[in-house]
N, C-alpha and C positions, 0 to 999 in steps of 0.2 A: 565705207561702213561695211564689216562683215556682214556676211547673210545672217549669223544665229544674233548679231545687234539687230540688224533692221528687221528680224521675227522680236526680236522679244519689244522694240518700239510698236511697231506695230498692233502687236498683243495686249500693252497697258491702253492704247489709245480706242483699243475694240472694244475691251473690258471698260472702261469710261463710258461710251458713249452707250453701252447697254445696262449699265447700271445705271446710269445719272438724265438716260435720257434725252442728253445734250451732249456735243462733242467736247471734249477740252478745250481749252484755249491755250495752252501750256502746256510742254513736254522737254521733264527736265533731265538729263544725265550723268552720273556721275563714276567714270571709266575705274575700274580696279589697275593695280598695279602690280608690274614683276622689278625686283629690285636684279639688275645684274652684277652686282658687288657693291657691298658697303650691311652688313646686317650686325644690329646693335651698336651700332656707329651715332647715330643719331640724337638719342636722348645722351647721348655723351657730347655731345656739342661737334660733333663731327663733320665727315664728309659720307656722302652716299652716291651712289651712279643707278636712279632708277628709271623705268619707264613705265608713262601711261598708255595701257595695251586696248584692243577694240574687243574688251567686254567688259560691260556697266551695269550700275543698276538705272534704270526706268522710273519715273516716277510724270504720268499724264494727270493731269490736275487743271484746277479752275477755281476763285475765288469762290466763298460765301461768305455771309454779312455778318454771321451770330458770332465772329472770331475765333469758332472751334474748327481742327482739322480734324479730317475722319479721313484713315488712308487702308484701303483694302489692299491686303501682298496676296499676287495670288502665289508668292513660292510658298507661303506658312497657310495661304486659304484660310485666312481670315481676315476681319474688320476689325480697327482700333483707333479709338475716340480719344480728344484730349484738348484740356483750356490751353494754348499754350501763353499765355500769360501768366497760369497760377502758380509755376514753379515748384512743382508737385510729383513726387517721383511714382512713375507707375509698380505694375510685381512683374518689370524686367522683360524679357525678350526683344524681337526687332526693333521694336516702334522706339524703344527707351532712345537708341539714334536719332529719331527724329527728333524725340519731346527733349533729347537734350541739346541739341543743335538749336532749339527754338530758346530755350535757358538760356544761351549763353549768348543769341541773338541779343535777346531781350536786356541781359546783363549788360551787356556793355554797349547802351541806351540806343540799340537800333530798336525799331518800330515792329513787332511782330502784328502777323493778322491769320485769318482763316482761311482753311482751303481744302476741298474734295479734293481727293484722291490714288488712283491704282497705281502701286509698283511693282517691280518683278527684273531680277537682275537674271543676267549669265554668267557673273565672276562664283566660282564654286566656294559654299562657304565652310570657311577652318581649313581653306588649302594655304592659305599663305599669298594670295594675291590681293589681299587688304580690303575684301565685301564690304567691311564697316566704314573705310573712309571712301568707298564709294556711294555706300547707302548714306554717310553722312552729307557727300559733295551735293550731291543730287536732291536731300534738301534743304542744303542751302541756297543752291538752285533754287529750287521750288517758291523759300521763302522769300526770296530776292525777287523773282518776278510776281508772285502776288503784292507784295508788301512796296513795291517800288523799293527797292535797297538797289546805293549799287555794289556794282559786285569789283570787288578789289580780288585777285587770285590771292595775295600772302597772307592779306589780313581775313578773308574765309577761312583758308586753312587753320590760321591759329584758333579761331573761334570752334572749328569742328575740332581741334586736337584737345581744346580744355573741355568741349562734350563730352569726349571720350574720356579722358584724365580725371575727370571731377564728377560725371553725371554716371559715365556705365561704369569705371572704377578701374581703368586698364591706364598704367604710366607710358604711355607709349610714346615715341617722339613725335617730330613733325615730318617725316620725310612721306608719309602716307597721304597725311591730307592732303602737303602741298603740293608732290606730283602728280594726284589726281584733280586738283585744283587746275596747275599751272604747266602741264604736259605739253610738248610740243608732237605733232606728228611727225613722224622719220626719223626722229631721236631720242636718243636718251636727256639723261638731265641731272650734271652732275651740282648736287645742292650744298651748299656751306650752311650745316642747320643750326649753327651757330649767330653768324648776318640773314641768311635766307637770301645770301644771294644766287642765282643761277645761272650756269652756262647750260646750253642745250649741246648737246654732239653728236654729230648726226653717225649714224648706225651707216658703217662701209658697205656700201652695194655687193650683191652678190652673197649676202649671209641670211641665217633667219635665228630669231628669238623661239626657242622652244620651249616652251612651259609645260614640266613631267609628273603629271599629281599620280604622289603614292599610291593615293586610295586610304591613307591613313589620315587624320582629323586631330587635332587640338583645341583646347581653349587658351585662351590667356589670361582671361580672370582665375584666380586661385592656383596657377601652372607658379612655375617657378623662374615664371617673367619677372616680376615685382622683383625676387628674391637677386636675380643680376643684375637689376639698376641697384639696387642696396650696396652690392658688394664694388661695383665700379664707382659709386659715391663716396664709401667706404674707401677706394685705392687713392680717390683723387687725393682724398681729404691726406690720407699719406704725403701726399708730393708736395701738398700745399699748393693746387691751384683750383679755378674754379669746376674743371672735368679733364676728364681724359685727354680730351682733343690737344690738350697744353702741355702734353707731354712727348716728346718726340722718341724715335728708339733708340738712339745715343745713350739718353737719359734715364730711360725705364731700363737701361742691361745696366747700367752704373748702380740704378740704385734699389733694382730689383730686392735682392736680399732684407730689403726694408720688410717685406709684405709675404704674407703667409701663404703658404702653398697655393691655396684653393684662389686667393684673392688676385697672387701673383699670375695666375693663369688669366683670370677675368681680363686683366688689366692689357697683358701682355698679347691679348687679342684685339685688343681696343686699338690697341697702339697701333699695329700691325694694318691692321683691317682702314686703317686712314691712311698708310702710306700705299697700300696696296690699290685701293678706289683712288686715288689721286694718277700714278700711275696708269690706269689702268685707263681713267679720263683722256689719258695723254696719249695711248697707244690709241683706244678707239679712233681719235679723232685722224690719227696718223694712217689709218688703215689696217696699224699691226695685230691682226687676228690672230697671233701667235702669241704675242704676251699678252693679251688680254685673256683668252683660253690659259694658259700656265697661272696668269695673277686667280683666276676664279677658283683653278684647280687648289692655290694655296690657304685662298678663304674658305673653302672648305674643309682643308685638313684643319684650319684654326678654329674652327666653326663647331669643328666636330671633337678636339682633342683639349682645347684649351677652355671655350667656354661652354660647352658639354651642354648644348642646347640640339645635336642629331637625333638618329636612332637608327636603327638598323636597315629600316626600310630606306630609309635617305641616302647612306651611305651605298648600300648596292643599287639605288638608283642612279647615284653618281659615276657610281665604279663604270654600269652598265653602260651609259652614255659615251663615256668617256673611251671607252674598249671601239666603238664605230670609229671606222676612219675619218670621215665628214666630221668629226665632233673637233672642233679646239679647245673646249674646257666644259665642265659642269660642275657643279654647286647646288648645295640647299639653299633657297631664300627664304627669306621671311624669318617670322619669329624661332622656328624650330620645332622640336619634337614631333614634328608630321607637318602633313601637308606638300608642297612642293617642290623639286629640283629644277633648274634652267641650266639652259646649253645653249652655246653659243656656234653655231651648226652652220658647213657649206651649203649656201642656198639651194644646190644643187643637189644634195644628198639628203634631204629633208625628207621627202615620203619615204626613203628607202631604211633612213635613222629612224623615223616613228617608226618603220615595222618592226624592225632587230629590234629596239633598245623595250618596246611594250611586249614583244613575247620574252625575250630574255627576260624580262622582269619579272614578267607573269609566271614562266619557268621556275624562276628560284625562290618567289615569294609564295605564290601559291594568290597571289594579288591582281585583280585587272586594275590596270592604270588607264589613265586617260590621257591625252596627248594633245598639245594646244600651241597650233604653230601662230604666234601674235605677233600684230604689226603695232607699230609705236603709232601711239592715236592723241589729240590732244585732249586737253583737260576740259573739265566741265562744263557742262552747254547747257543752254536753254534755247529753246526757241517756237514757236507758234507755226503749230503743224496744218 
């Protein structure tokens, strides 16, 4: 456990037992995540290469009788009440993750019930390392050890991803929930989001995962997320199969000319971005630091040229990373238009990359970045502290 996790555990369990007067019984986690290749891959029926990293959100808690939860964040410093049985949508912000995790608990005839309590994460939020499907994991957590539920890792995941899809209004795929769900530590976790089947691969000795936040922020509700599952729904329906993932790059160079500029670019990074995470699975596991650094280097040029989900600050985040010798590759992850870049760095070279690559950044943007060397951590936990 990193020290800024075991503070902010810590922190909700202090905050409980001084609010509520009694200690928790209950203290649930649920880890954000850095995806190392594979973005927008997913809700295309794809492949992704993510990891669940060691920072979470927090949520200490303890059953009550009346089957309302009341859970105070101290990140938002405030308190939010809700039946979750009524099915009832609140006016939106954090909690709307909870109360629609308890929806869809409920939906598809698990038992929901009541419960105190304080949360408080370390995953920074609108950087790109998934705060929401960790604030979702953590309470499904939650609701699992109040409620006796058990806990299946694929089958949470899907329940937190139609949360999100159907209750806060975001299409996002499954590779969020389920590798904060189903993370292994020491490794990655290359996912077929298609079966949801997973291999774990373990991260070669002697490297580090470095996660490079802008300092720049997105949404995805209202963003022009929505607008590139349309358009790669839109390509599939061209090819005549059921998504992207069925289409190989043989096939999409034969029959590209089908498909309109804008559409052809969508697509043509879909394509790409599945043979590149598959590969790229294959090198990890091999050791080869060298084509896995070149495969990241190419998802970003695709990332950034073809489905036009960068921005400026991204890309000299990349560029910047990439200029250190210690660096083998760097990339935007996540959704895009802000938020974060990951490097895949000589273990060795790691204090000495955060320093160049945060003042060169800060030099040319005029931006402080923050700088997050993470260890692959596993997925969600509960346990009785």
């Amino acid at each position: 456990m990193s020290a800024s996790a075991g503070g902010a555990r810590d922190r909700v369990l202090r905050e409980f037992a001084s609010r509520h007067g009694a200690p928790a019984i209950f203290v649930a986690r649920g880890p954000g995540r850095v995806n190392l290749i594979g973005d927008h891959t997913d809700y295309n029926d794809g492949f992704v290469l993510p990891m669940a990293i060691d920072r979470a959100v927090w949520i200490a808690l303890r059953p009550r009788r009346d089957g309302r939860v009341s859970v105070h964040s101290l990140d938002f410093g405030e308190t939010r009440e809700f039946d979750p049985a009524s099915g009832t949508r609140g006016d939106g912000g954090w909690v709307e993750y909870v109360r629609g995790v308890a929806w869809a608990l409920r939906d598809s005839g698990r038992a929901v019930c009541g419960w105190d309590g304080v949360t408080m994460g370390d995953v920074p939020v609108g950087a790109g390392l998934s705060s929401s499907a960790a604030l979702e994991l953590a309470s499904a957590r939650a609701f699992s050890a109040s409620c006796g539920l058990a806990w299946e890792p694929s089958a949470m995941a899907l329940l937190a991803q139609r949360a999100e899809n159907e209750w806060v209004g975001v299409n996002c795929g499954i590779m969020d929930q389920l590798i904060s769900a189903a993370g292994e530590a020491g490794h990655a976790m290359l996912i077929d989001c298609r079966t949801l089947e997973t291999r774990a691969v373990p991260l070669p000795a002697g490297t580090a995962v470095v996660v490079l936040d802008t300092a720049t922020r997105r949404g995805l509700v209202g963003t022009a997320y929505n607008e590139r599952r349309t358009q790669c729904e839109t390509a599939a329906a061209v090819f005549g199969v059921t998504a992207l993932r069925d289409v190989d790059v043989e096939t999409f160079a034969r029959r590209a000319p089908e498909l309109d500029a804008v559409t052809c670019r969508r697509a043509r990074h879909v394509i790409t971005e599945n043979a590149r995470v598959q590969d790229a699975a294959t090198a990890l596991a091999a050791g080869d630091v060298h084509t896995v650094g070149r495969l990241m280097t190419a998802s970003h040029a695709s990332l950034r040229d073809d489905f036009e989900v960068s921005r400026d600050e991204l890309d000299i985040m990349a560029d910047v990373a990439e200029a250190h010798s210690g660096c083998y590759g760097a990339r935007m992850t996540g959704a895009g238009f802000g938020g974060c870049a990951v490097a895949l760095v000589d273990g060795a070279a790691t204090a000495d990359f955060s320093r160049a690559v945060a003042s060169e950044y800060e030099k040319t943007t005029g931006l402080r970045p923050s700088i997050y060397v993470c260890a692959a951590a596993e997925g969600a936990s509960v346990e009785e502290p």
